[in-house]
C-alpha positions as CSV (number, residue, x, y, z in Angstrom):
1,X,0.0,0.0,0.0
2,X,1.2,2.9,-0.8
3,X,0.6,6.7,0.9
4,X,1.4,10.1,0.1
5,X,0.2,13.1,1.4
6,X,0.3,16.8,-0.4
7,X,0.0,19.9,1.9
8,X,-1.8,22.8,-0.5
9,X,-3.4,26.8,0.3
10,X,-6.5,27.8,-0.2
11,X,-9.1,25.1,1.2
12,X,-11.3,27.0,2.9
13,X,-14.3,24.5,3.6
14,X,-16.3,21.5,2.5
15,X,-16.6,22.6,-1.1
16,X,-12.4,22.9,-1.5
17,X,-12.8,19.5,-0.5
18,X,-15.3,18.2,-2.8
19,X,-13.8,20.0,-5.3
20,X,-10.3,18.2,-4.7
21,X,-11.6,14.7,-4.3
22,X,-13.9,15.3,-7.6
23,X,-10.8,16.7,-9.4
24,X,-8.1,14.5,-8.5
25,X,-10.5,11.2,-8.7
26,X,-10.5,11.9,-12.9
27,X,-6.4,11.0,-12.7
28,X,-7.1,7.3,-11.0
29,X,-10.6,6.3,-9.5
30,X,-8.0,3.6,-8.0
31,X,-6.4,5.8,-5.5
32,X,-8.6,6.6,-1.9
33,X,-8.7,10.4,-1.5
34,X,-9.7,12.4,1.3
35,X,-8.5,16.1,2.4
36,X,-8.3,17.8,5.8
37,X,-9.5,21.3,5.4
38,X,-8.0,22.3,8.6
39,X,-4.0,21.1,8.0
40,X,-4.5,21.9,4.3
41,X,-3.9,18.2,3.3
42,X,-4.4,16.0,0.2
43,X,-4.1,12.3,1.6
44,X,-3.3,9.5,-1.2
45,X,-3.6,5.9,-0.9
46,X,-3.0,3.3,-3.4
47,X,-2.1,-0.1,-3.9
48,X,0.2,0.6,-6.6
49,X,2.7,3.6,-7.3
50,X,1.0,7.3,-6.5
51,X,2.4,9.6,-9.1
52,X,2.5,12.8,-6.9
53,X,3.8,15.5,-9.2
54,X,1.0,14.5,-11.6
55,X,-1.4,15.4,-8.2
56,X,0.3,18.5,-7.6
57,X,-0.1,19.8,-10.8
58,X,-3.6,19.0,-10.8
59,X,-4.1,20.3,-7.2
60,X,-2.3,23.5,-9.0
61,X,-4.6,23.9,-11.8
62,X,-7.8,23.5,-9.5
63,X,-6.4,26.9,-7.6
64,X,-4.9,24.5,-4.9
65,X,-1.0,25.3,-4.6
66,X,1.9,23.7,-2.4
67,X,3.0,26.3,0.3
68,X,5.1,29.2,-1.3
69,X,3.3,28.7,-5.2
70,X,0.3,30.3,-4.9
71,X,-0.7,33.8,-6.4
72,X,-3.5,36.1,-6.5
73,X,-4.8,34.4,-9.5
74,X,-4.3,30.7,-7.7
75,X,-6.6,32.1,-4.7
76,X,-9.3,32.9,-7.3
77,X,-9.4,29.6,-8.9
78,X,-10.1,28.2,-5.4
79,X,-13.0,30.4,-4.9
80,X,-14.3,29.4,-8.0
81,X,-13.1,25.9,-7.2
82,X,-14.6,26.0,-4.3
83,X,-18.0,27.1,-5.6
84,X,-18.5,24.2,-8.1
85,X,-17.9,22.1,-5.1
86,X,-20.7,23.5,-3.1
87,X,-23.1,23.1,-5.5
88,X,-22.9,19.5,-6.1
89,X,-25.3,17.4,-3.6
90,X,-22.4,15.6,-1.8
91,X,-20.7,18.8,-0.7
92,X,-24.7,19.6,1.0
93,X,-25.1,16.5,2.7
C-alpha cells in the first residue's frame, strides 16, 4: 500500500474539499482520497505507485497550490473551485 500526502493553500471549507476529491478522482478512481480542510492536506492511498507530481499539478490547476506557489490568481481559482464544489449534492449533505 502505498501513501502520500500533499499539503496545499486555499481550502477554505467543505466545497475545497469536494472540489479536490472530484478533481483528483479523474487522474485514477484507484487511489482513496480524502483532504483535511483544517491542515490543508491532500491524503493518497494506493495499492500501486501514487504519481505525486501528476497530483500537484492538478491540485495546482484546480487553484490548490503547495505552500510558497500560490498567487492572487491561484486564490481565485479556489474560490471558483470552491464554488462548483458546493453546488454539487455531496458537498450539501
Amino acid at each position: 500500500m502505498s501513501a502520500e500526502i500533499i499539503y496545499v493553500e486555499n481550502i477554505k471549507c467543505g466545497g475545497c474539499a469536494n472540489s479536490i476529491k472530484k478533481g483528483l478522482e479523474k487522474i485514477n478512481e484507484q487511489v482513496k482520497i480524502s483532504v483535511d480542510i483544517e491542515e490543508g492536506k491532500v491524503s493518497l492511498e494506493s495499492k500501486g505507485q501514487i504519481p505525486v507530481d501528476t497530483y500537484v499539478k492538478a491540485l495546482h490547476n484546480m487553484g490548490y497550490p503547495v505552500p510558497g506557489e500560490g498567487n492572487m490568481l491561484k486564490t481565485a481559482q479556489s474560490y471558483v473551485s470552491c464554488m462548483i464544489g458546493r453546488m454539487t449534492p455531496e458537498a450539501n449533505s
